[in-house]
PyMOL commands that place a pseudoatom at each C-alpha (Angstrom):
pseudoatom trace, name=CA, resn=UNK, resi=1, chain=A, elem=C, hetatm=0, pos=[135.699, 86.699, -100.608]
pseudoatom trace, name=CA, resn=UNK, resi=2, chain=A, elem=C, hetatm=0, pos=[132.566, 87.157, -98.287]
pseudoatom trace, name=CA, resn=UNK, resi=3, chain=A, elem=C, hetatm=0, pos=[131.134, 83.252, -99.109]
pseudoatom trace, name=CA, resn=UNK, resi=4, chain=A, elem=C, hetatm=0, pos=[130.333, 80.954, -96.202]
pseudoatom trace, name=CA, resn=UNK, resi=5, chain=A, elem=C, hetatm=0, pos=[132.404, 77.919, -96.660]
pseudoatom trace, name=CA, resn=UNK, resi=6, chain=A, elem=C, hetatm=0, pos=[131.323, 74.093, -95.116]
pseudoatom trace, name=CA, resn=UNK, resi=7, chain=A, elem=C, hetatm=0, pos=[133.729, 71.533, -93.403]
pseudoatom trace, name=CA, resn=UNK, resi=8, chain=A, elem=C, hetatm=0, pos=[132.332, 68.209, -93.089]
pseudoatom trace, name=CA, resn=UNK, resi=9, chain=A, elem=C, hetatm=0, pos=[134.529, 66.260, -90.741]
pseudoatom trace, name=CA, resn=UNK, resi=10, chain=A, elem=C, hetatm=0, pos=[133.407, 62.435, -90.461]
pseudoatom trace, name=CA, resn=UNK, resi=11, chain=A, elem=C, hetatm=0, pos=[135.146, 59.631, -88.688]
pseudoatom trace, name=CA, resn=UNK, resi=12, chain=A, elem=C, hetatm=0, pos=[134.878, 56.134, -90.278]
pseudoatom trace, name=CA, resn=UNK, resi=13, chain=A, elem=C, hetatm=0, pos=[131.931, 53.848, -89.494]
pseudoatom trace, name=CA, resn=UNK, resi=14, chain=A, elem=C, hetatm=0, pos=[132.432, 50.953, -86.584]
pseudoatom trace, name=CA, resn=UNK, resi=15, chain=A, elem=C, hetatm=0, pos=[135.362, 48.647, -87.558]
pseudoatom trace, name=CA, resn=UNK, resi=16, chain=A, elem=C, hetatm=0, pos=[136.102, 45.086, -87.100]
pseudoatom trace, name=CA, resn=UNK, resi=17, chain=A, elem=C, hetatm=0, pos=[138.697, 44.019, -84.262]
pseudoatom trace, name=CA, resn=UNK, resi=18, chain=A, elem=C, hetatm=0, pos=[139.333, 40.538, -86.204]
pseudoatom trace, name=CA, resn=UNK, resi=19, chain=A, elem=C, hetatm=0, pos=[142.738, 39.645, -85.193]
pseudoatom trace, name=CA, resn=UNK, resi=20, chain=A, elem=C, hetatm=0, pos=[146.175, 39.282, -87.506]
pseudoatom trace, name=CA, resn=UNK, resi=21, chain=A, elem=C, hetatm=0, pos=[144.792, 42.533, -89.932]
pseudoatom trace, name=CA, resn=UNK, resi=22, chain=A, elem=C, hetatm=0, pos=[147.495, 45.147, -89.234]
pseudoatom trace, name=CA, resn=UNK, resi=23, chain=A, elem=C, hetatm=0, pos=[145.223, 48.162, -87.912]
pseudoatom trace, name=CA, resn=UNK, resi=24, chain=A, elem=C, hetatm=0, pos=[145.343, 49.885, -91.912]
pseudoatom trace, name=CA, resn=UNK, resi=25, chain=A, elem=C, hetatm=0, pos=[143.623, 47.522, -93.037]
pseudoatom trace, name=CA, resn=UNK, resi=26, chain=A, elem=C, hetatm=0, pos=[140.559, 47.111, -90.719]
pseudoatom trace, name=CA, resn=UNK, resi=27, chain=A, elem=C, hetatm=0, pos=[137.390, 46.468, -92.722]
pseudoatom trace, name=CA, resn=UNK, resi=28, chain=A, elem=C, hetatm=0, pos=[134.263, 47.878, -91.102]
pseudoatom trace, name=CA, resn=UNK, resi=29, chain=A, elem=C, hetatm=0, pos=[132.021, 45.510, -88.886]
pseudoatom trace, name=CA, resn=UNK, resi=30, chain=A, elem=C, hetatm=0, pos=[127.939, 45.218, -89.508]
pseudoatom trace, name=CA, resn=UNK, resi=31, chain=A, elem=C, hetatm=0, pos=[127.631, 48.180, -87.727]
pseudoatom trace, name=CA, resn=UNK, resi=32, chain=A, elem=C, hetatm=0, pos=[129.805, 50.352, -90.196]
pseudoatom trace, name=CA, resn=UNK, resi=33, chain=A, elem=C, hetatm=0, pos=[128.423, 48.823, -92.662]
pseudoatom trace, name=CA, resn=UNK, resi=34, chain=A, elem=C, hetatm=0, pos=[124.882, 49.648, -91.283]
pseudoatom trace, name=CA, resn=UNK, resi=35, chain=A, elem=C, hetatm=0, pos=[125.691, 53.461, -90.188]
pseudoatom trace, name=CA, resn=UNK, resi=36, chain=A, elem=C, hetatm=0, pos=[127.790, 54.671, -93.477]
pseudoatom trace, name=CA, resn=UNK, resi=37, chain=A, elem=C, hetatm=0, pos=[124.995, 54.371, -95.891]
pseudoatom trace, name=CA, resn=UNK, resi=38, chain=A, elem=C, hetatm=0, pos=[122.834, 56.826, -92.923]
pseudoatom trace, name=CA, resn=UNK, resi=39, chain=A, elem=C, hetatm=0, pos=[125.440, 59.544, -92.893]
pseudoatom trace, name=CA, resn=UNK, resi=40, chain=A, elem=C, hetatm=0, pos=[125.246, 59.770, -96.637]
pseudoatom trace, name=CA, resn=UNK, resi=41, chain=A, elem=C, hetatm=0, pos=[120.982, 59.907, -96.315]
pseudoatom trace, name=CA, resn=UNK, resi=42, chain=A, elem=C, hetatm=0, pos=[121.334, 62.662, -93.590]
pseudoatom trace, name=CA, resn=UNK, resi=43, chain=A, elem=C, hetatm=0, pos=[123.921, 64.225, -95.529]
pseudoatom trace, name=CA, resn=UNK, resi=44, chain=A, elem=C, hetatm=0, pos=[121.910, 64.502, -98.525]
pseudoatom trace, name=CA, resn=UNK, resi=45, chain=A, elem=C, hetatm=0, pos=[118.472, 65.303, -96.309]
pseudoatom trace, name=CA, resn=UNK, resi=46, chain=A, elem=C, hetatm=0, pos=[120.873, 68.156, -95.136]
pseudoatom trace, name=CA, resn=UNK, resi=47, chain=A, elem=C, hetatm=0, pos=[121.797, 69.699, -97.617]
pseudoatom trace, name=CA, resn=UNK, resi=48, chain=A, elem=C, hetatm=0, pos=[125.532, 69.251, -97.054]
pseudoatom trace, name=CA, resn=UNK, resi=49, chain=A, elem=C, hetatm=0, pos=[126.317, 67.792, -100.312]
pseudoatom trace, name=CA, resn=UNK, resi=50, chain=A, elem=C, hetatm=0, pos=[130.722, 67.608, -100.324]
pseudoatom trace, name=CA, resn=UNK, resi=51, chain=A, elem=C, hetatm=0, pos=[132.397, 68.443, -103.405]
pseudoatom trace, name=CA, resn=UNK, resi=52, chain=A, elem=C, hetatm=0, pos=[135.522, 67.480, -102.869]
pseudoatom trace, name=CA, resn=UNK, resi=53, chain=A, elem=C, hetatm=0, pos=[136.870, 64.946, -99.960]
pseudoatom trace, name=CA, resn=UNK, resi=54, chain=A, elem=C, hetatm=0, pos=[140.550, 64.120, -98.533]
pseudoatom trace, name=CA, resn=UNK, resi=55, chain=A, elem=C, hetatm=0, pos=[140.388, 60.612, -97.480]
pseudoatom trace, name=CA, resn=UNK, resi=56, chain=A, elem=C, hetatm=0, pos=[142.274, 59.139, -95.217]
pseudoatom trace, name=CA, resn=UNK, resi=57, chain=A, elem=C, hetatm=0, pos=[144.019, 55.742, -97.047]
pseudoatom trace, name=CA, resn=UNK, resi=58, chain=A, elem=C, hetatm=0, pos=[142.964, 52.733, -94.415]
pseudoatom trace, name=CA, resn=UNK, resi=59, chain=A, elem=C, hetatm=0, pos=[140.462, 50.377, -95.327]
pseudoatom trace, name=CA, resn=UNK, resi=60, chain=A, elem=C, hetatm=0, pos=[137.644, 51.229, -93.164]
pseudoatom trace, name=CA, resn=UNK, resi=61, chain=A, elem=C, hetatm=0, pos=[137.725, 55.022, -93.967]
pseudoatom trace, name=CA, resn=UNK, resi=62, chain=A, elem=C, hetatm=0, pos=[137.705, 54.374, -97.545]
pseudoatom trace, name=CA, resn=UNK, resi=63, chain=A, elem=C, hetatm=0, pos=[135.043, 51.747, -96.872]
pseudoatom trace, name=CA, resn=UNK, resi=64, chain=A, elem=C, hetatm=0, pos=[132.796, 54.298, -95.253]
pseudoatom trace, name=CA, resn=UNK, resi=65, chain=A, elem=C, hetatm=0, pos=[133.539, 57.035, -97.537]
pseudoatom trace, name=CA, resn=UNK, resi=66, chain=A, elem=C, hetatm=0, pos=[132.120, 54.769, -100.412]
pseudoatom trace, name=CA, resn=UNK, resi=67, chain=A, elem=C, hetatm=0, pos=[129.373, 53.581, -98.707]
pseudoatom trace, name=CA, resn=UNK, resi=68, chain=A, elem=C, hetatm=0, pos=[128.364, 57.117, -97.750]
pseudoatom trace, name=CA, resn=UNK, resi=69, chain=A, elem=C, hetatm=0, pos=[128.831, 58.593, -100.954]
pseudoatom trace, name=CA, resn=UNK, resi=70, chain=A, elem=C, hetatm=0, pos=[126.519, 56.091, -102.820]
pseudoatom trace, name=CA, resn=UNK, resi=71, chain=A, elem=C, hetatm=0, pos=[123.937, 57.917, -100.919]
pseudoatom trace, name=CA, resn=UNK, resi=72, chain=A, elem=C, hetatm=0, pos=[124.772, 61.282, -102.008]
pseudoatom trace, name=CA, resn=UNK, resi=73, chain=A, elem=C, hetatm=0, pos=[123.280, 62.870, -105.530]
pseudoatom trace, name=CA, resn=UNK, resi=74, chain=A, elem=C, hetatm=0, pos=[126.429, 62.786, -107.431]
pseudoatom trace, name=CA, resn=UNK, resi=75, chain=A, elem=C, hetatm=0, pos=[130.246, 61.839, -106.106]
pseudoatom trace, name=CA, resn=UNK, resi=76, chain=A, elem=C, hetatm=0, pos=[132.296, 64.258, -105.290]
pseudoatom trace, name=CA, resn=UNK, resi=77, chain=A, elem=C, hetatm=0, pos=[136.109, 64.578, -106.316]
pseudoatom trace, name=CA, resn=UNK, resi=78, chain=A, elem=C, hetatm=0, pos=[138.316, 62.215, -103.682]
pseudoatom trace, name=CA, resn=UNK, resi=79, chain=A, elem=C, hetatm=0, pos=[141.805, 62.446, -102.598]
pseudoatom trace, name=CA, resn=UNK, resi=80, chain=A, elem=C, hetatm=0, pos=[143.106, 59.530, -100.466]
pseudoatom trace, name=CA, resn=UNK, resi=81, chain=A, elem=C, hetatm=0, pos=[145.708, 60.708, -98.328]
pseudoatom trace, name=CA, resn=UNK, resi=82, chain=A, elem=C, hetatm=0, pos=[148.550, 58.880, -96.365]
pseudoatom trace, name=CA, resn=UNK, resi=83, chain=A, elem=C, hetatm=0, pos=[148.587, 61.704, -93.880]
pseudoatom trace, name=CA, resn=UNK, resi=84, chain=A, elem=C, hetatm=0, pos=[145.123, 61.731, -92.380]
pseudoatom trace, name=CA, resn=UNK, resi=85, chain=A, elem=C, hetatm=0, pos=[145.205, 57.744, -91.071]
pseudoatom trace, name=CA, resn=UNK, resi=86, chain=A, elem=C, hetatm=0, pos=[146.427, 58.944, -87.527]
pseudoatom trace, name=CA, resn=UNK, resi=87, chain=A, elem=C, hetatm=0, pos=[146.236, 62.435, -88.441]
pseudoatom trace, name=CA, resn=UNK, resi=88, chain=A, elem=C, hetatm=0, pos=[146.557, 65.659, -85.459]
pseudoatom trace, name=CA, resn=UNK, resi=89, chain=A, elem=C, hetatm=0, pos=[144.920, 68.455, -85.809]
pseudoatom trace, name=CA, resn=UNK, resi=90, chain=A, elem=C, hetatm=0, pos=[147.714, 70.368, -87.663]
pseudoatom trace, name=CA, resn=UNK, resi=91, chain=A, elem=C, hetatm=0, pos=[147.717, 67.426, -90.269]
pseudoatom trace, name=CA, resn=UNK, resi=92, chain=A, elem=C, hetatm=0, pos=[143.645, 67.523, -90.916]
pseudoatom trace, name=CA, resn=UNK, resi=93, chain=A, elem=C, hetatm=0, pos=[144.244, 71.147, -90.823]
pseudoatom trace, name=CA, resn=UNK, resi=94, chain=A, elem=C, hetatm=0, pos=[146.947, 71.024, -93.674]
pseudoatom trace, name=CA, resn=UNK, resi=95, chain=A, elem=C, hetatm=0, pos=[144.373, 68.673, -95.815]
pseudoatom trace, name=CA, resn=UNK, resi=96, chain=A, elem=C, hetatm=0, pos=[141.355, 71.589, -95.807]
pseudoatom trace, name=CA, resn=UNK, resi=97, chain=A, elem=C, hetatm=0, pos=[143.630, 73.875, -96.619]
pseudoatom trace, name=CA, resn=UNK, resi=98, chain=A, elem=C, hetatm=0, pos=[144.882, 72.710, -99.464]
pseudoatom trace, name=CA, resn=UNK, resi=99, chain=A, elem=C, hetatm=0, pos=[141.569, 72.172, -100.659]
pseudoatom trace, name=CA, resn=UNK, resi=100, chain=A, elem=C, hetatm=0, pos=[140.977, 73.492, -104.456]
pseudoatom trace, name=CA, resn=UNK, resi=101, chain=A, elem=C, hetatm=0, pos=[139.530, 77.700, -103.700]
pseudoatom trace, name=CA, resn=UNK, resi=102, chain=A, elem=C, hetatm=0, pos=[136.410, 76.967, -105.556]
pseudoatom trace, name=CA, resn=UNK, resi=103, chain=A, elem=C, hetatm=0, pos=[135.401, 74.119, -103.390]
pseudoatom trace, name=CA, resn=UNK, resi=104, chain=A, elem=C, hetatm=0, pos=[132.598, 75.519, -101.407]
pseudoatom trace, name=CA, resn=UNK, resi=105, chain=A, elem=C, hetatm=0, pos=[132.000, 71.938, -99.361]
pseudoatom trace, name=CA, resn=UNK, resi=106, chain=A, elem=C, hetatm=0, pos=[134.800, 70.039, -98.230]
pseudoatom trace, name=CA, resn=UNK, resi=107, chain=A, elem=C, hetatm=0, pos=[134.436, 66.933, -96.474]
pseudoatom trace, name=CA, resn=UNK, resi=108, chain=A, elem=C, hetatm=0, pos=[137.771, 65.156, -94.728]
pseudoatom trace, name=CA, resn=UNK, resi=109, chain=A, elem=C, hetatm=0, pos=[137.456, 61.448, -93.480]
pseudoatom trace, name=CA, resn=UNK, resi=110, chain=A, elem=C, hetatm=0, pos=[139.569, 60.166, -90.994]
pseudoatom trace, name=CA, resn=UNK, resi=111, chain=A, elem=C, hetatm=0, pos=[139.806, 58.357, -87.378]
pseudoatom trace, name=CA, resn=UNK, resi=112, chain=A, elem=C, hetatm=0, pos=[140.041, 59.951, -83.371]
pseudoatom trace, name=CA, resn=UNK, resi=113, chain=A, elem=C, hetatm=0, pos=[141.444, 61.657, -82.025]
pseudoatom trace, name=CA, resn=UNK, resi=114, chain=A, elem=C, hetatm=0, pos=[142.251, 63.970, -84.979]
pseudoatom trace, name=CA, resn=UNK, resi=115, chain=A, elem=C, hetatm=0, pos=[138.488, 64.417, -85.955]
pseudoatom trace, name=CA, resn=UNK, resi=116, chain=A, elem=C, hetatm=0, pos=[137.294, 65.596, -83.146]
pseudoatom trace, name=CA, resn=UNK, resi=117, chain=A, elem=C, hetatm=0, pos=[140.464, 67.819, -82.145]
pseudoatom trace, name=CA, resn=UNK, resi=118, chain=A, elem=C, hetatm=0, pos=[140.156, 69.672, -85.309]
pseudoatom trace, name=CA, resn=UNK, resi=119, chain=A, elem=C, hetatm=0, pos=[136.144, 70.045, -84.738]
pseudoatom trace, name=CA, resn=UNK, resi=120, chain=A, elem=C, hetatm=0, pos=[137.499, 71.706, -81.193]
pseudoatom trace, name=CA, resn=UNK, resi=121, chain=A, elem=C, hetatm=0, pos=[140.193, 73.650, -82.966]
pseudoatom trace, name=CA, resn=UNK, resi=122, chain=A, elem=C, hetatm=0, pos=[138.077, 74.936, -85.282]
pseudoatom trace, name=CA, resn=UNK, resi=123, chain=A, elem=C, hetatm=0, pos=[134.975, 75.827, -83.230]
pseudoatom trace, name=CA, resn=UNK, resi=124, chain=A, elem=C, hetatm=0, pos=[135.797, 75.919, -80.153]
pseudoatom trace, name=CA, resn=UNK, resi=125, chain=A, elem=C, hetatm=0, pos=[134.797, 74.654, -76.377]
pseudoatom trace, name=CA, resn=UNK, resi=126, chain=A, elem=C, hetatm=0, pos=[131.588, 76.056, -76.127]
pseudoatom trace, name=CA, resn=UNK, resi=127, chain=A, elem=C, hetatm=0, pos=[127.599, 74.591, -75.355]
pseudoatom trace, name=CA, resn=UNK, resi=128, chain=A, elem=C, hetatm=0, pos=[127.466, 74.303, -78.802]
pseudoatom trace, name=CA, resn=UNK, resi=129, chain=A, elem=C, hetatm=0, pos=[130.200, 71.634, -78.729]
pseudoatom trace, name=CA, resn=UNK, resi=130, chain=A, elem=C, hetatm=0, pos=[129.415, 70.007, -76.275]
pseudoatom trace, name=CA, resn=UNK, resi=131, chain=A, elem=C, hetatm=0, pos=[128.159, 66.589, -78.007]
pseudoatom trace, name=CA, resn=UNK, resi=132, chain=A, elem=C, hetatm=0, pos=[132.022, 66.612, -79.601]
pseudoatom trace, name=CA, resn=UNK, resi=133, chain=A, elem=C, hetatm=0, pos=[133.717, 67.182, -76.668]
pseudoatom trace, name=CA, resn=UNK, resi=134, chain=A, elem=C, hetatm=0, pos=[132.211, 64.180, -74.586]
pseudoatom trace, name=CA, resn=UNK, resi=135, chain=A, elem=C, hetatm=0, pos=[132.146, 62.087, -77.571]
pseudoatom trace, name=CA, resn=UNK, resi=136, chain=A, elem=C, hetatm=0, pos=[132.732, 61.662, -81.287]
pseudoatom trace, name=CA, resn=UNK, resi=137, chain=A, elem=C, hetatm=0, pos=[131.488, 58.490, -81.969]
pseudoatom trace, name=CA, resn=UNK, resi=138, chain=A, elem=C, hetatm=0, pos=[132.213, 56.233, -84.962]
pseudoatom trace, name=CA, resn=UNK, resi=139, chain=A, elem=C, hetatm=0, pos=[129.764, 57.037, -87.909]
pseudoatom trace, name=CA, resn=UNK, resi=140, chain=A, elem=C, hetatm=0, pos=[129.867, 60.517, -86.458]
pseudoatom trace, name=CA, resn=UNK, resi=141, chain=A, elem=C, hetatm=0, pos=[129.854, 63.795, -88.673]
pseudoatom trace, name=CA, resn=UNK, resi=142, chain=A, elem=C, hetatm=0, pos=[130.588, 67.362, -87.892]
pseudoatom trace, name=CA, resn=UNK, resi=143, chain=A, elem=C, hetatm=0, pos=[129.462, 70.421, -89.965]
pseudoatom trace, name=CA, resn=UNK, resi=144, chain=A, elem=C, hetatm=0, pos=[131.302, 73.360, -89.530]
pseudoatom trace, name=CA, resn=UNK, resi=145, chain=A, elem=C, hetatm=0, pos=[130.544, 76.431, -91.331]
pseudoatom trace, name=CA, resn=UNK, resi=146, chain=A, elem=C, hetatm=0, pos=[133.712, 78.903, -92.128]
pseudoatom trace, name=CA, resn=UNK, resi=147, chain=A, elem=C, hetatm=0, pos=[133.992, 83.015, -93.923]
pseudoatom trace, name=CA, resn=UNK, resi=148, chain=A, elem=C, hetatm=0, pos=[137.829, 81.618, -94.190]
pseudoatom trace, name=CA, resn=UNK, resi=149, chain=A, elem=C, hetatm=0, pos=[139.120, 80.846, -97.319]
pseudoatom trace, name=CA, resn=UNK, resi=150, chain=A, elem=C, hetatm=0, pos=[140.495, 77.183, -97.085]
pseudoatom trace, name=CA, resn=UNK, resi=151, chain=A, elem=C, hetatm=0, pos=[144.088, 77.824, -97.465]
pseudoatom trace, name=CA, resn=UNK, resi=152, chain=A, elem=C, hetatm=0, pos=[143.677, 80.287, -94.494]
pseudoatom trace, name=CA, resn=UNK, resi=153, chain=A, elem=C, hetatm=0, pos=[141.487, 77.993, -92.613]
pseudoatom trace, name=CA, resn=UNK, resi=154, chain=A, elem=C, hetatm=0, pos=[141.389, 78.951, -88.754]
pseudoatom trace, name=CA, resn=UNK, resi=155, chain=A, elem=C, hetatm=0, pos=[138.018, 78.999, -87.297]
pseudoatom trace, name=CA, resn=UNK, resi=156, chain=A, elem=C, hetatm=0, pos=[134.582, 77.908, -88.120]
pseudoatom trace, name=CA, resn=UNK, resi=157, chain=A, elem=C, hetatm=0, pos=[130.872, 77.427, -86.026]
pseudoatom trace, name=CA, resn=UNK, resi=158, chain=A, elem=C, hetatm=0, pos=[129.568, 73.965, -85.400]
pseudoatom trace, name=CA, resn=UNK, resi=159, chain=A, elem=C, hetatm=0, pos=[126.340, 73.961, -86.988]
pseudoatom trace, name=CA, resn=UNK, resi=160, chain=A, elem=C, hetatm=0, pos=[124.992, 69.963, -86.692]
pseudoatom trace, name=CA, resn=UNK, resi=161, chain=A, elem=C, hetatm=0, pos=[126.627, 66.890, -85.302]
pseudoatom trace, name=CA, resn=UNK, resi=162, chain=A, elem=C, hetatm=0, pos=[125.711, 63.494, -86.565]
pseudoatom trace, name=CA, resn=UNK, resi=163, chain=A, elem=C, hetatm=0, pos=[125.415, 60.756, -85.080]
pseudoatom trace, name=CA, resn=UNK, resi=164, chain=A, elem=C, hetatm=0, pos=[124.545, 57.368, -86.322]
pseudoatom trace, name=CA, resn=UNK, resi=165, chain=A, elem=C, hetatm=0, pos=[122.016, 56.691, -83.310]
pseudoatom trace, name=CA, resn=UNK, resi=166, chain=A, elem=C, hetatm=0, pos=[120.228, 59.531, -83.912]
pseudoatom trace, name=CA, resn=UNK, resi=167, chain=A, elem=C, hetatm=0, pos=[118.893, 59.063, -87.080]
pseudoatom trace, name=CA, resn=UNK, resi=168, chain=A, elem=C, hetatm=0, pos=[116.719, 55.975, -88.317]
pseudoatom trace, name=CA, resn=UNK, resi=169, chain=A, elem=C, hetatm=0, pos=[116.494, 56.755, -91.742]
for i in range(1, 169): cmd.bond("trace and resi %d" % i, "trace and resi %d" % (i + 1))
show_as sticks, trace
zoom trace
């Protein structure tokens, strides 16, 4: 199959620090709260609808994933997964490609470093990934486009790079 395939790699929205929460179970801080709902207007803007997403399982991922899904035309299918909270590349890797065949958009939410290794992994150290390289902020979205199917997932071009700064709406 010849069909252009879309990874959407996000890393949770700006957490809270308060003390005695064991780190899973970080909520997200005004910030996060503000940002998440913006990744889910660009998103939709975009074009980059997901239609199915691998969550990662602590609080603040899940909390952004919901927020930024309310924003988005219809939800998509989500799996929350023990193995992307501190996922590696290899990990995040294993997630896409166990993705269901017919899923042309695939979104996987999780924390650094993984997110932005895999973005690097996957695309490469190029000008064009340049903005992930010095910095994948909280918030933050990639969008890779792949021709591999996702159990055979092993490149893919950056095509846009959120970040929550950068957009207003």
């Amino acid at each position: 199959m010849d069909a252009t395939r879309w990874l959407i790699v996000l890393r949770h929205a700006k957490s809270d620090w308060s003390e005695g929460l064991p780190d899973h179970e970080r909520p997200l801080a005004p910030r996060g709260l503000r940002d998440a709902p913006r990744l889910g207007r660009w998103l939709t803007e975009e074009g980059h609808i997901p239609e199915f997403v691998v969550c990662s399982t602590a609080r603040r991922t899940r909390e952004t994933w919901r927020l930024v899904s309310e924003e988005l035309p219809s939800p998509p299918s989500v799996e929350y997964d023990d193995d992307l909270y501190g996922a590696d590349v290899l990990e995040l890797l294993n997630a896409a490609r166990r993705a269901p065949s017919g899923v042309t958009t695939l979104a996987l939410v999780g924390h650094e470093p993984g997110v932005s290794d895999v973005t690097l992994h996957l695309a490469g150290y190029g000008e064009e990934t340049r903005q992930v390289q010095t910095k994948f902020p909280t918030g933050a979205a990639a969008v890779l486009a792949t021709k591999d199917p996702w159990d055979a997932l092993r490149s893919a071009r950056l095509v846009a790079f959120f970040r929550p700064r950068d957009f207003t709406g």
